[in-house]
C-alpha positions in Angstrom: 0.0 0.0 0.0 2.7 2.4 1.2 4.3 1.8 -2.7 1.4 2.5 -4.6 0.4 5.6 -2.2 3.6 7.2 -3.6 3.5 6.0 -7.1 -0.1 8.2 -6.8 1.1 11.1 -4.8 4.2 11.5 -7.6 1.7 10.9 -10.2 0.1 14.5 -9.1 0.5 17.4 -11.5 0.9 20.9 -10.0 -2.9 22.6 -10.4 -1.3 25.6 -11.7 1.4 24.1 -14.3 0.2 21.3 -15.0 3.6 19.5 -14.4 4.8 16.6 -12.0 6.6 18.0 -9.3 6.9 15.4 -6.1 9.7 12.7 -6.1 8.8 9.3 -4.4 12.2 10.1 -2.3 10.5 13.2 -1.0 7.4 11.2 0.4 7.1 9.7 4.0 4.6 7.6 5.2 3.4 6.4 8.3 0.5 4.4 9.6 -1.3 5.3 13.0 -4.2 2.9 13.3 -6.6 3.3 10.3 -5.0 6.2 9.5 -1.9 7.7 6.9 0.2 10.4 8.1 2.3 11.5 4.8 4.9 14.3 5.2 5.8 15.4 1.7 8.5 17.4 1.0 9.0 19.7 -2.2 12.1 22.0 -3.7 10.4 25.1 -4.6 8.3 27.6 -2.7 4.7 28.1 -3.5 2.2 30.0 -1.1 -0.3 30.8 -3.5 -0.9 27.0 -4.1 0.0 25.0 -1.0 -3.5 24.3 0.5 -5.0 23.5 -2.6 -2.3 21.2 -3.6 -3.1 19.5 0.2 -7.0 19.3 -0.3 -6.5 18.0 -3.9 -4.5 15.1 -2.7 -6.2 14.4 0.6 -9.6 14.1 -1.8 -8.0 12.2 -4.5 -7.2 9.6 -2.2 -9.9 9.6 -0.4 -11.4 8.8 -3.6 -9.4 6.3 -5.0 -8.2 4.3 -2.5 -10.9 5.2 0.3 -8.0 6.2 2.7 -8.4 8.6 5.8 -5.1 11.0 5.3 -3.1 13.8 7.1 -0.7 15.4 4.6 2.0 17.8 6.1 3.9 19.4 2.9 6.4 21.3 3.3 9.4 23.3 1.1 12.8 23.2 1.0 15.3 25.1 -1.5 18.3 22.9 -1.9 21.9 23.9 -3.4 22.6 22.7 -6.8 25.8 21.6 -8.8 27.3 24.3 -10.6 29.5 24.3 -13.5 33.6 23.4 -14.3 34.5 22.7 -10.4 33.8 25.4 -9.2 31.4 25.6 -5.1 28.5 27.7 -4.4 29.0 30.8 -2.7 28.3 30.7 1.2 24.8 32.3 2.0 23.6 31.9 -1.7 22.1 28.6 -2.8 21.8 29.2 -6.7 22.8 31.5 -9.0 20.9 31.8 -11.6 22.2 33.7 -15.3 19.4 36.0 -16.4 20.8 36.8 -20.1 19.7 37.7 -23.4 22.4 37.9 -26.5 20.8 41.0 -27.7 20.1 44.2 -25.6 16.7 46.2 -25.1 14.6 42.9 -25.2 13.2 43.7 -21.6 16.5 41.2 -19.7 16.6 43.4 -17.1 12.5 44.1 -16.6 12.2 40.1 -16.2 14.9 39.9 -13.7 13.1 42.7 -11.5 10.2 40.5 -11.9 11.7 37.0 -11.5 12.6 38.3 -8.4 9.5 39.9 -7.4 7.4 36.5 -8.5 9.9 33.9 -6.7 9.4 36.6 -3.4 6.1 36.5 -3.3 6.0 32.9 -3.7 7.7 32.8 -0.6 11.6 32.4 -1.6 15.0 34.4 -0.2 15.6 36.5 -3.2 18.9 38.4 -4.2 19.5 40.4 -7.3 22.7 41.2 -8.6 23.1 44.1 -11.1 26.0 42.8 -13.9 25.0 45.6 -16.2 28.4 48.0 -15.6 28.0 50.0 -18.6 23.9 50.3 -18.2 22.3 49.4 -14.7 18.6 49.7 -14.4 18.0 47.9 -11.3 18.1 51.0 -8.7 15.6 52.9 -11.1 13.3 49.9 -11.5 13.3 49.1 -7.7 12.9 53.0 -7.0 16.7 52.9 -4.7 18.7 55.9 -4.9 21.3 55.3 -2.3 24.8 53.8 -1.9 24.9 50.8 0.3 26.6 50.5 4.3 29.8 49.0 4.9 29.9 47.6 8.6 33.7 46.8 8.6 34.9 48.5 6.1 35.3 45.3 3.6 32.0 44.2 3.1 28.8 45.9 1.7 25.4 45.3 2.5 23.2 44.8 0.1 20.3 47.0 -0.2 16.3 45.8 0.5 13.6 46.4 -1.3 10.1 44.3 0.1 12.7 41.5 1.0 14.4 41.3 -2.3 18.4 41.9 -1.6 19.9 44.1 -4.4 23.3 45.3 -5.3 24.5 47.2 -8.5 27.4 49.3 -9.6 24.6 51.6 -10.2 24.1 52.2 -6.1 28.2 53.2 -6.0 28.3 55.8 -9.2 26.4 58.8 -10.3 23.6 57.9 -12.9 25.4 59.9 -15.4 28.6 58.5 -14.8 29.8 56.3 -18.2 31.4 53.7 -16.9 34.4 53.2 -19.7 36.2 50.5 -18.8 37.4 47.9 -20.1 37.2 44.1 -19.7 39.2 42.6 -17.2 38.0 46.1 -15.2 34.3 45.1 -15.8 34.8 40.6 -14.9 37.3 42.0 -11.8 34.3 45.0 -10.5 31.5 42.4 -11.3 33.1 39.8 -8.9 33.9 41.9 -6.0 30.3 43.1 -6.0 29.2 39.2 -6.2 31.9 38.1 -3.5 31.8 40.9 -0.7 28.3 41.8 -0.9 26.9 40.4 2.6 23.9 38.0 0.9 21.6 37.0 3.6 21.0 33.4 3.5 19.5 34.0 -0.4 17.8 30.9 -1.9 18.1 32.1 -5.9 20.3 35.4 -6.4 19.4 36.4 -10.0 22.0 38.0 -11.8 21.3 40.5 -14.7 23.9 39.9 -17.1 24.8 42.8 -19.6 24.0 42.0 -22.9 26.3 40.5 -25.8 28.5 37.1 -25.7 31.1 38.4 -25.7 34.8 38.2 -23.5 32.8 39.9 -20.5 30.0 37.5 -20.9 31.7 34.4 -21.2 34.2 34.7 -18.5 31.2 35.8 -16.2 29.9 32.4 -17.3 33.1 30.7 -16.4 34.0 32.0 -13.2 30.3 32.5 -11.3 29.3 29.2 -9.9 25.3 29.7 -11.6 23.4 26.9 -11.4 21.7 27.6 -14.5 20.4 30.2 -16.8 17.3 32.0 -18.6 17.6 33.2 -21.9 15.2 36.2 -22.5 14.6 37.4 -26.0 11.2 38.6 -28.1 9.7 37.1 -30.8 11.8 39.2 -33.4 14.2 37.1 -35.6 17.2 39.5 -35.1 16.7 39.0 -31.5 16.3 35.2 -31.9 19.9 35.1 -33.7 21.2 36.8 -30.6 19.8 34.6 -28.3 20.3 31.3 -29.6 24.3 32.2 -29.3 23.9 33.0 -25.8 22.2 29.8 -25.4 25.1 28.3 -27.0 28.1 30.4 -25.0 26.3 28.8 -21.7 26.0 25.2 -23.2 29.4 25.4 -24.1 30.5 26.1 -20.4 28.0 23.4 -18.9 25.7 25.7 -17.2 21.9 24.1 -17.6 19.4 25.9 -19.7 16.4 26.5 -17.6 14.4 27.8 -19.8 13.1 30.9 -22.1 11.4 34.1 -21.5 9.6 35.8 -24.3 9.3 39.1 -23.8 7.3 41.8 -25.9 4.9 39.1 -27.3 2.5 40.7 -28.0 0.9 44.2 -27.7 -2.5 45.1 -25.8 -4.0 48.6 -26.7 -5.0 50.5 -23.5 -7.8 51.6 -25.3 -9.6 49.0 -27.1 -7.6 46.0 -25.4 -7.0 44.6 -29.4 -3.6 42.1 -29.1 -1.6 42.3 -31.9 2.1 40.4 -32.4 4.4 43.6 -33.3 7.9 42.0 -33.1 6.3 37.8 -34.7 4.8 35.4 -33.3 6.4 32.1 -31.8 9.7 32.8 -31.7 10.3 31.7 -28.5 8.5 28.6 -28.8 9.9 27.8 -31.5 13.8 28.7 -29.8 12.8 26.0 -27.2 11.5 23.4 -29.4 14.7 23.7 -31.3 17.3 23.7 -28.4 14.7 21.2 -26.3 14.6 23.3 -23.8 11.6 25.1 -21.8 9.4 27.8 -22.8 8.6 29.7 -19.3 6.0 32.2 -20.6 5.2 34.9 -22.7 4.6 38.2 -21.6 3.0 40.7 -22.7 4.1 44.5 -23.9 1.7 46.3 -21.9 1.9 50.1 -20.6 1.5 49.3 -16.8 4.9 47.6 -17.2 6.8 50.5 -18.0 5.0 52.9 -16.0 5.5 50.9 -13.0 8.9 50.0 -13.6 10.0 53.6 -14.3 8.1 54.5 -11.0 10.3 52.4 -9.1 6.7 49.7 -7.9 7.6 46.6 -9.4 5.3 44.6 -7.0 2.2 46.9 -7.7 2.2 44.5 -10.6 2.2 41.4 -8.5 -0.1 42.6 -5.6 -3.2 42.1 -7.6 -4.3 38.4 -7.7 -6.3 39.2 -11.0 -3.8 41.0 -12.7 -3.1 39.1 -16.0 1.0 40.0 -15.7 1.6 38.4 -12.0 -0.2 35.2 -12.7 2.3 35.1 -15.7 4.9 35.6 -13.9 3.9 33.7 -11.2 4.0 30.6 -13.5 7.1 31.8 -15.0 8.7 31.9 -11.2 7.0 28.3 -10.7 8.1 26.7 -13.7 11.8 28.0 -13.1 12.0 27.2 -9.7 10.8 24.0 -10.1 13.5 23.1 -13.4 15.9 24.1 -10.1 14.7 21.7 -7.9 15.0 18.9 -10.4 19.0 19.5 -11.2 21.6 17.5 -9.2 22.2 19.0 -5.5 25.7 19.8 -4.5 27.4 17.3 -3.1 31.4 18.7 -3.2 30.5 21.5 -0.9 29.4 19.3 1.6 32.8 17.5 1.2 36.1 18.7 3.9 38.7 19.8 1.9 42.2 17.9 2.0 44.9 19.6 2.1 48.8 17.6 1.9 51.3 19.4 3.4 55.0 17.9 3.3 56.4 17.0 6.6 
């Protein structure tokens, strides 16, 4: 009985995504008279689902198998393999590549609301800011203010509704070109990553500047991501860009999560007509080429903009009906979820030898 219960429990699809998302090894069962006490454990966060997900079960086997059940579910956000050796950072569990090949496809306005979507879901949230030449994540989060320094190493990140941000953009003046080159921009990048004081983050997101280039690559190479998400619109100019950044993070064995079409189509504020400015199905068909997941499509819609520029990205998410957060709230589902089925990190949790000679 206890065999088949977890066959069924596994068999479950998530009422939201429609995809399987308990392992048998996450199930525990225990028998107290007539009655089934099952603790099931899942790798993402989801607060907007988690009682329905309990009823559905307790009712389905209630109904198929007549059984009197107690279900206890509970999340927990694992650390995952990373790429060529390299360990996950202490206080961060995954890093996750936000990128796009091509610039103005809206990288950075899904990485504002990546974050804002896994947050509200009920995860640790970080953002890092790898845009030197162009940051946009202290307008789009509304922060206009350099970050502390407790001992004079170390910064602290700075906090918007939970969500831990740091940018180069916090440390210059807006108007400041930053002309540097290269090895300036991989060296700046990874002193912001390393002694930024990330509280105990389960996904820091990293908004990768555009291109795939020398910067882009070495990033690649040196941060240990546990995968990526390519962003790009429907346009086939932005599609060519985008499949090689695909490629540059294949090449360095960092997992494709998944793809974000952006700008896919365009709602009039006025009549509410949808029309696909920039193609249709470029994205879908990007991840039926590469095999890979599609994790939505969003709109290009006006309150976007407005309240990015305004510095309220979660006004967008704070209204359950709002087309745009249950998008993104199944884009932060479906990616969070690809995480949890990766391999966990296992050489972190290794001692390290060292042999000295005597």
């Amino acid at each position: 009985m206890e065999q088949e219960l977890k066959k069924i429990i596994a068999n479950y699809k998530h009422p939201e995504i429609n995809l399987n998302f308990i392992s048998e090894k996450n199930i525990k069962i225990d028998k107290i008279n007539d009655k089934y006490k099952i603790d099931i454990e899942i790798n993402f966060f989801d607060s907007f689902n988690q009682n329905k997900i309990k009823e559905d079960l307790i009712k389905h086997l209630k109904n198929s198998l007549n059984l009197d059940v107690e279900i206890n579910l509970t999340s927990k956000i694992k650390s995952h393999e990373v790429q060529n050796n390299l360990t996950p950072m202490n206080g961060v569990k995954n890093i996750i590549a936000i990128a796009s090949g091509k610039g103005g496809v809206g990288k950075s306005t899904v990485t504002t609301n990546l974050a804002c979507g896994l947050s509200k879901l009920g995860a640790r949230v970080g953002i890092l800011d790898a845009d030197i030449y162009g940051p946009s994540q202290p307008q789009m989060f509304g922060i206009h203010q350099k970050p502390e320094s407790k001992d004079g190493k170390s910064m602290e990140p700075l906090n918007s509704n939970n969500i831990q941000i740091m940018s180069i953009g916090f440390l210059v003046d807006q108007e400041t070109p930053m002309i540097w080159r290269g090895p300036m921009v991989t060296g700046t990048l990874e002193q912001l990553l390393k002694e930024t004081n990330w509280d105990t983050l389960d996904y820091l997101l990293i908004d990768l500047p555009p291109g795939t280039g020398d910067i882009q690559l070495t990033l690649a190479q040196k941060i240990p991501l546990t995968g990526a998400i390519i962003v790009t619109t429907p346009q086939d100019i932005a599609l060519l860009d985008a499949r090689r950044g695909l490629k540059m993070f294949e090449k360095v064995k960092v997992p494709i999560l998944g793809i974000v079409e952006n700008m896919s189509t365009h709602i009039c504020s006025n009549c509410g007509h949808e029309e696909s400015i920039f193609g249709k199905d470029g994205g879908k068909q990007m991840a039926n080429d590469y095999a890979v997941d599609l994790l939505g499509s969003l709109p290009l819609d006006i309150n976007i903009r407005e309240k990015l520029d305004q510095g309220k990205p979660f006004d967008l998410h704070e209204d359950p009906k709002s087309i745009f957060g249950n998008i993104f709230r199944q884009v932060s589902l479906k990616a969070s979820l690809k995480i949890g089925m990766l391999n966990q990190d296992r050489q972190s949790k290794f001692p390290k030898i060292v042999i000295e000679k005597s």
